[in-house]
C-alpha positions in Angstrom: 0.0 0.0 0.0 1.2 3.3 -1.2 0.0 5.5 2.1 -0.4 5.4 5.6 -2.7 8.4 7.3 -2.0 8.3 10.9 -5.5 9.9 13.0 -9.1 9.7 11.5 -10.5 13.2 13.5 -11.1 17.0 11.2 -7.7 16.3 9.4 -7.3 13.1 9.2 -10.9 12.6 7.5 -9.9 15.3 5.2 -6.9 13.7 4.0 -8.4 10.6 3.1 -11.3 12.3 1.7 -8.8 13.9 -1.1 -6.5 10.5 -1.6 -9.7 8.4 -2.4 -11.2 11.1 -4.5 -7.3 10.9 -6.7 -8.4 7.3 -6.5 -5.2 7.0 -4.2 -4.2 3.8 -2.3 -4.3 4.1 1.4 -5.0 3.1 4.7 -5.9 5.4 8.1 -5.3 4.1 11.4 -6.6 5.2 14.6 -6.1 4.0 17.8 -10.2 5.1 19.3 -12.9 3.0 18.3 -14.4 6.0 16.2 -13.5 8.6 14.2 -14.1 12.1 15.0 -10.5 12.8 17.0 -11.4 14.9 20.3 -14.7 15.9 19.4 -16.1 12.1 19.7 -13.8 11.8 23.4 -16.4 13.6 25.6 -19.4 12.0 25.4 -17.5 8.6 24.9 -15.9 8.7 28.2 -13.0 9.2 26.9 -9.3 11.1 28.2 -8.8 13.7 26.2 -8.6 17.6 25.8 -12.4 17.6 25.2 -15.1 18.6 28.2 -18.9 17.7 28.0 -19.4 21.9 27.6 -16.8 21.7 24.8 -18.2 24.0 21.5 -16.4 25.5 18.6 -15.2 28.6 18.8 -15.5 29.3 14.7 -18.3 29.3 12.5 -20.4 26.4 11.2 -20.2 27.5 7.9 -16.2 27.9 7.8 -15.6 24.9 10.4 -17.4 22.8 7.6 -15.8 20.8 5.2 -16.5 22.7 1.2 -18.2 19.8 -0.5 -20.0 19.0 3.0 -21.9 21.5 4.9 -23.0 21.4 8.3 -26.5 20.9 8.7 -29.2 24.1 8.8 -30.1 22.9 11.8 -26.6 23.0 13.8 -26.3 26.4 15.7 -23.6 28.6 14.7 -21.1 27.3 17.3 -21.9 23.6 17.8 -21.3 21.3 20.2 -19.0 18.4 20.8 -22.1 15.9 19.7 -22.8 18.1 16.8 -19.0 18.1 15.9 -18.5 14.5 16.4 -21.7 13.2 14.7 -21.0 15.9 11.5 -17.5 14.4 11.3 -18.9 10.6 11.3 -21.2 11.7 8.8 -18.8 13.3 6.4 -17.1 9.9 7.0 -19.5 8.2 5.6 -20.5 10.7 2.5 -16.9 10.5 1.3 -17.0 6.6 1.4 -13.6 6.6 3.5 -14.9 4.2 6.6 -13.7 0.9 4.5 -10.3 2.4 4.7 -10.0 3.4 8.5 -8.8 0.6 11.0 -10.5 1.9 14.4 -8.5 0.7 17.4 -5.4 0.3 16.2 -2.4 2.2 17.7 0.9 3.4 15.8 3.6 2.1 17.3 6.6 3.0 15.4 7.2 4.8 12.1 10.9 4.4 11.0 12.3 5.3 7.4 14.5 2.3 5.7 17.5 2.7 4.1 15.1 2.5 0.5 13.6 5.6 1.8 10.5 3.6 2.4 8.7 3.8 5.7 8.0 0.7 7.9 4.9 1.3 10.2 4.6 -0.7 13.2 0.7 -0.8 14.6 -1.2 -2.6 17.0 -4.5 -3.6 17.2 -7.2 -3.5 20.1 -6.4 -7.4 20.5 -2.4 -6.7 20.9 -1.6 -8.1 17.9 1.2 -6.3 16.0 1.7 -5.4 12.5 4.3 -4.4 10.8 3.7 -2.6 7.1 5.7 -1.0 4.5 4.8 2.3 3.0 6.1 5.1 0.4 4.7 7.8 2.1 3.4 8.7 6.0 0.9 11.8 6.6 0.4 12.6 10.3 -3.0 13.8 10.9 -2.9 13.0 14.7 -2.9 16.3 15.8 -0.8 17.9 18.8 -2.9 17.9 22.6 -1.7 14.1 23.3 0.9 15.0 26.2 -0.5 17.2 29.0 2.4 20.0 30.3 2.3 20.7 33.6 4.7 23.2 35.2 7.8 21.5 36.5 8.5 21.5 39.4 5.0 22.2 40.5 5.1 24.3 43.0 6.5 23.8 46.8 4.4 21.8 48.7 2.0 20.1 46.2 3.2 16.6 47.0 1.4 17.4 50.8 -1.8 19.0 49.3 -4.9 17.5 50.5 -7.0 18.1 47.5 -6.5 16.9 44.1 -4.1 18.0 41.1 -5.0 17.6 37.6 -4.6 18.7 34.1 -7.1 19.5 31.8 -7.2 16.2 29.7 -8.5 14.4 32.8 -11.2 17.2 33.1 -15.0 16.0 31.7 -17.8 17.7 33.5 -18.3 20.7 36.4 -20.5 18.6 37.6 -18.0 16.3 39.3 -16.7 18.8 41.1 -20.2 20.1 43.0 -19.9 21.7 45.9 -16.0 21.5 45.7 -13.9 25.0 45.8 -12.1 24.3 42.4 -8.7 27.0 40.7 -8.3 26.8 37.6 -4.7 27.8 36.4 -4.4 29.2 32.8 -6.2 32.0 30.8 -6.4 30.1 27.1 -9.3 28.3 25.7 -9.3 25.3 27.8 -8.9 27.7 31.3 -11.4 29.9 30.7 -13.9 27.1 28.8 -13.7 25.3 32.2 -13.6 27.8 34.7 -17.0 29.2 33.4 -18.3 25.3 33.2 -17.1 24.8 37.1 -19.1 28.0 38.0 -21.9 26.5 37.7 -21.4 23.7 39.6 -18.6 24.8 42.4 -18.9 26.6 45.5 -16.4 28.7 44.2 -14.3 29.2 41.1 -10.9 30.6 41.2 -9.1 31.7 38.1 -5.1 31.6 38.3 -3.4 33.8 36.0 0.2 34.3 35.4 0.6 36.8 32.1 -2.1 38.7 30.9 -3.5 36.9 27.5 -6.1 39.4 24.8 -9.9 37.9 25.8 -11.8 38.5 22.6 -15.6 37.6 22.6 -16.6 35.3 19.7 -17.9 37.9 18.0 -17.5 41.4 17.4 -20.1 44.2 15.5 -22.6 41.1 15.3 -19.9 38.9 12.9 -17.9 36.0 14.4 -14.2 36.7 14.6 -13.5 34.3 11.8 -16.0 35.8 9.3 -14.3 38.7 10.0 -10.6 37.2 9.2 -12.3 35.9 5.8 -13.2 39.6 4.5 -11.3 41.6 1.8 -11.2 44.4 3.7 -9.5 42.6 6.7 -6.9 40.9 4.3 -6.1 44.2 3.2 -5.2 46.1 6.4 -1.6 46.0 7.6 -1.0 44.4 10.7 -0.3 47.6 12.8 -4.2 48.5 11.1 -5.4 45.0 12.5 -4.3 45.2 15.8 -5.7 49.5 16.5 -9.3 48.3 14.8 -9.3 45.1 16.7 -8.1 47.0 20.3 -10.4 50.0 19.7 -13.5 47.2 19.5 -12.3 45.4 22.1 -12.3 48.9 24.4 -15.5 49.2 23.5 -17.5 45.9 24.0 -15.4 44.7 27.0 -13.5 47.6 28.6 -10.1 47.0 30.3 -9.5 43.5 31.5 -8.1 44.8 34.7 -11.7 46.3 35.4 -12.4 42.0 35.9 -9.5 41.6 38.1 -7.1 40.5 35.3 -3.5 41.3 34.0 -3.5 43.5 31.5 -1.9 41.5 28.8 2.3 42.9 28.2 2.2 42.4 24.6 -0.2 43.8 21.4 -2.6 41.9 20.5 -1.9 39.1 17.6 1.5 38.5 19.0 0.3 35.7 21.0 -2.6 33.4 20.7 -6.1 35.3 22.2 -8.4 33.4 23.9 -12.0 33.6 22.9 -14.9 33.5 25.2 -18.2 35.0 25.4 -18.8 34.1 29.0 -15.4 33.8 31.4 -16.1 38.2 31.7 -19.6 37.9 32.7 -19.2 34.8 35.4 -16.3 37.1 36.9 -18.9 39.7 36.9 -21.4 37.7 38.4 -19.1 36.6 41.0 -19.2 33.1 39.8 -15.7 33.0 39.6 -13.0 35.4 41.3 -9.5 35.8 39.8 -6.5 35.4 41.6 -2.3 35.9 40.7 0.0 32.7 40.1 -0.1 29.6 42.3 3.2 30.5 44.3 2.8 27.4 47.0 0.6 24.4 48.8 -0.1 24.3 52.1 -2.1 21.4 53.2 -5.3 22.0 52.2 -4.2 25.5 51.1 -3.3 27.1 47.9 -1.0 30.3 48.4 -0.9 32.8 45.4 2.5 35.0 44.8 0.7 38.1 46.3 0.2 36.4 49.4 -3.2 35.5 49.8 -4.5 32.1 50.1 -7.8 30.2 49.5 -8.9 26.9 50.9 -9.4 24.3 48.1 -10.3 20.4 47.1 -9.0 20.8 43.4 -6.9 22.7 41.3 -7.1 22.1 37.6 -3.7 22.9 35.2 -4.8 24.3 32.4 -1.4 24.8 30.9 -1.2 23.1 27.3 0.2 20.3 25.6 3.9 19.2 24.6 4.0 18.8 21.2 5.0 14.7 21.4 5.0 12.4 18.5 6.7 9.1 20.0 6.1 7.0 17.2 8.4 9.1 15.1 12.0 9.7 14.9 13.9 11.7 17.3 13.4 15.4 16.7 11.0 15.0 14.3 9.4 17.2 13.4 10.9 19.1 16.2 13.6 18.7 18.6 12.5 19.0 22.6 10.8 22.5 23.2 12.4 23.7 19.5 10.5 25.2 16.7 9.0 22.9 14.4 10.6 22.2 11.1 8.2 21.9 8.4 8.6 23.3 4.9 5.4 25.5 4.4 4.1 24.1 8.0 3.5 20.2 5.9 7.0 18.9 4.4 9.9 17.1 6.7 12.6 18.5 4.6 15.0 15.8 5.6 12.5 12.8 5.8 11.2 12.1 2.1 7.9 10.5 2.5 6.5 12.3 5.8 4.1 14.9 6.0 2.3 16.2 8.4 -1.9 18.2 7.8 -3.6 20.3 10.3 -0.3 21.0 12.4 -1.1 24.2 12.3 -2.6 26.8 15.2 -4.5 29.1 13.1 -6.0 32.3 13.9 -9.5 31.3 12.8 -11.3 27.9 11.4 -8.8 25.6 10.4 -10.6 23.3 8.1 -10.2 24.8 4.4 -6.3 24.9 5.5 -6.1 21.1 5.9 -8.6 20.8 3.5 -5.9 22.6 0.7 -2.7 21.0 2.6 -4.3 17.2 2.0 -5.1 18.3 -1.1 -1.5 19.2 -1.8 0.2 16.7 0.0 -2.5 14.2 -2.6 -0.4 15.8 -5.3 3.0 15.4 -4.2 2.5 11.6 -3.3 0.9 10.9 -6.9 3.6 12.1 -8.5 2.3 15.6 -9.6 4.4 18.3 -7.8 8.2 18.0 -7.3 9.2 19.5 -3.9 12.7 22.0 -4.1 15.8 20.5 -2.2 16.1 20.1 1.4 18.2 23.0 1.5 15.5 25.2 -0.3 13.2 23.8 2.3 14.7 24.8 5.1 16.1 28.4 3.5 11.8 28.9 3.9 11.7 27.1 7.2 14.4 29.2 8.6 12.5 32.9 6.5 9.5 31.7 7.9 10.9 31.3 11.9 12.2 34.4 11.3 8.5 36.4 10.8 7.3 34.2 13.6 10.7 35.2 16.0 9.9 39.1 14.9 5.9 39.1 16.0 5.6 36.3 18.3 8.8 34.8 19.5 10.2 31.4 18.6 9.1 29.4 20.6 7.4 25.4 19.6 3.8 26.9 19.8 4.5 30.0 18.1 5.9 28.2 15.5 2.6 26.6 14.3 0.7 30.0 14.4 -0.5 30.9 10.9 -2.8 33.6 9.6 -5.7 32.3 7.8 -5.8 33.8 5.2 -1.9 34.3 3.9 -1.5 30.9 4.9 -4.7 29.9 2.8 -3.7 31.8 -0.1 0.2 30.5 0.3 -1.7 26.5 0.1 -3.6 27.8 -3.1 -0.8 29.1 -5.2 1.3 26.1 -4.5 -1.8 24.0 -5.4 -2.2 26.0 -9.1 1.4 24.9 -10.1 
């Protein structure tokens, strides 16, 4: 067989939607017993990055797959269910179920001396197969390894409550009646913290660094609608960031007014968070914020300004490490370095392996591993000829260097894309 897709969730159904359609050979294996990647997880049971009050935070209409639109009926941000049954069904439209094998877990992916690959699987039975194949595309995504800060801090091994990171979190609900901190301010700390408030006798929310909170939508169009204008795509960046601001001082105010840091860096050099509710449960009382976790004290949590709350959980809300174990060593980045992918798909220095939807974009990110699947279909049929390694990385290294001027290089920031460049970067390499 000529292709192995590693991961059947948003990118992984995408890819072998456009190999089957090229009437490509190829198989998909993933190790849950459905596809749908971390939008199936919640209601399943499942670990994972998803929570029961999981929803998107992009539009139906551009979270949608082109050929296959989300139903009418489907709100404009749906839900986990939504997500995972939509994805199923697309599944099933493009005819690519025959090729997935559900419950079956890479093991290894390691590149022979032919410049073949040799993929090493097992299935839910512990049987193990080993297959050859020209070409690997990891779909898998990234939130697989939680990060939590290390060390944690002094006296956390004698804390009477419990520790955990998000990918164990499901439902506030199991935390009634608990006093609960959540420590973060992205998507994940803010989703939970407002879920919690519901169901805790008190929220606390632990922030470090100020982050930009932007509300889903802004002058009645969701953020991503807006990023798909001509008028936005024309504006500079310095343009972006005053209009974005100016709306933001309007519909929210200052985000010290809530009790939070006022973020040390203009907006769009970082990741914002999005959330139409974390503002209004602070409001509301529902849930207070507080500095850094400094220490643990028995049942105690002590913040760097010195007060302290009594409390039976603290939830990490503090990201992923960006872990492929099945790979190579530093592939497709070294520990904690930038990842090294021409035009955020190609492992210069691995022929063969490529990698779709390893991208943090700053909008919906299906039409951009809808193009790169479609692009990386091309390349392993033959029809585009990649430059030399060396070209490669000359545009890895260009492209770290835009990221290093606006964001920093660090392995996150090195996945951030802008929709639209990107998109139009994917289409003009797809017209030659």
């Amino acid at each position: 067989m000529r292709v192995c897709v590693i991961g059947a969730g948003l990118s992984g159904l995408a890819v072998a939607h456009a190999l089957k359609e090229a009437g490509t050979d190829f198989v998909c294996l993933e190790k849950s017993p459905g596809v749908g990647g971390i939008w199936r997880r919640p209601q399943a049971g499942e670990r994972g990055p998803g929570y029961l009050s999981l929803h998107l935070n992009t539009a139906k209409q551009l979270t949608g797959y082109r050929d296959f639109p989300m139903p009418s009926s489907y709100p404009l941000y749906p839900s986990h269910r939504d997500m995972a049954a939509y994805l199923r069904s697309f599944a099933e439209w493009a005819g690519v179920l025959d090729h997935v094998e559900l419950r079956t877990e890479v093991v290894s992916a390691d590149q022979e001396a032919d410049g073949t690959w040799t993929v090493v699987s097992r299935d839910a039975d512990g049987a193990v197969a080993a297959r050859r194949f020209e070409h690997v595309i990891v779909a898998s995504g990234h939130h697989t390894e939680p990060s939590l800060p290390d060390p944690l801090p002094a006296g956390s091994e004698g804390f009477t409550g419990r520790i955990l990171h998000s990918l164990d979190y499901r439902d506030g609900s199991d935390f009634t009646g608990r006093r609960v901190i959540v420590v973060g301010l992205g998507a994940s700390a803010v989703d939970i913290a407002a879920d919690l408030s519901r169901h805790a006798e008190q929220t606390y929310l632990s922030v470090r660094r100020g982050l930009h909170v932007v509300p889903k939508q802004l002058f009645g169009m969701s953020l991503d609608e807006i990023a798909d204008t001509t008028w936005w795509n024309e504006m500079t960046l310095a343009q972006k960031r005053r209009f974005v601001e100016q709306a933001l001082l309007v519909a929210r105010g200052r985000l010290s007014d809530y009790g939070l840091p006022e973020p040390d860096h203009p907006i769009f050099s970082s990741a914002v968070t999005i959330s139409d509710e974390i503002l209004s449960r602070i409001r509301h009382g529902r849930v207070t914020p507080k500095p850094a976790v400094g220490s643990f004290d028995g049942g105690r949590v002590v913040f760097t300004d010195g007060t302290s709350v009594e409390a039976d959980a603290v939830v990490y809300c503090t990201g992923y490490r960006m872990a492929y174990p099945f790979l190579p060593a530093g592939c497709p980045a070294a520990p904690d370095g930038p990842v090294e992918l021409y035009r955020r798909v190609v492992a210069p220095d691995r022929p063969g392996l490529y990698f779709v939807g390893l991208v943090r974009p700053v909008g919906a990110i299906t039409r951009l591993v809808e193009a790169q699947a479609q692009w990386v279909t091309r390349i392993v049929r033959g029809e585009v000829v990649l430059p030399s390694p060396q070209e490669m990385r000359e545009e890895i290294a260009a492209y770290h260097a835009s990221i290093a001027e606006r964001y920093g290089l660090t392995q996150g920031a090195s996945i951030q894309v802008d929709v639209g460049p990107y998109l139009g970067e994917l289409r003009e390499v797809l017209s030659v």
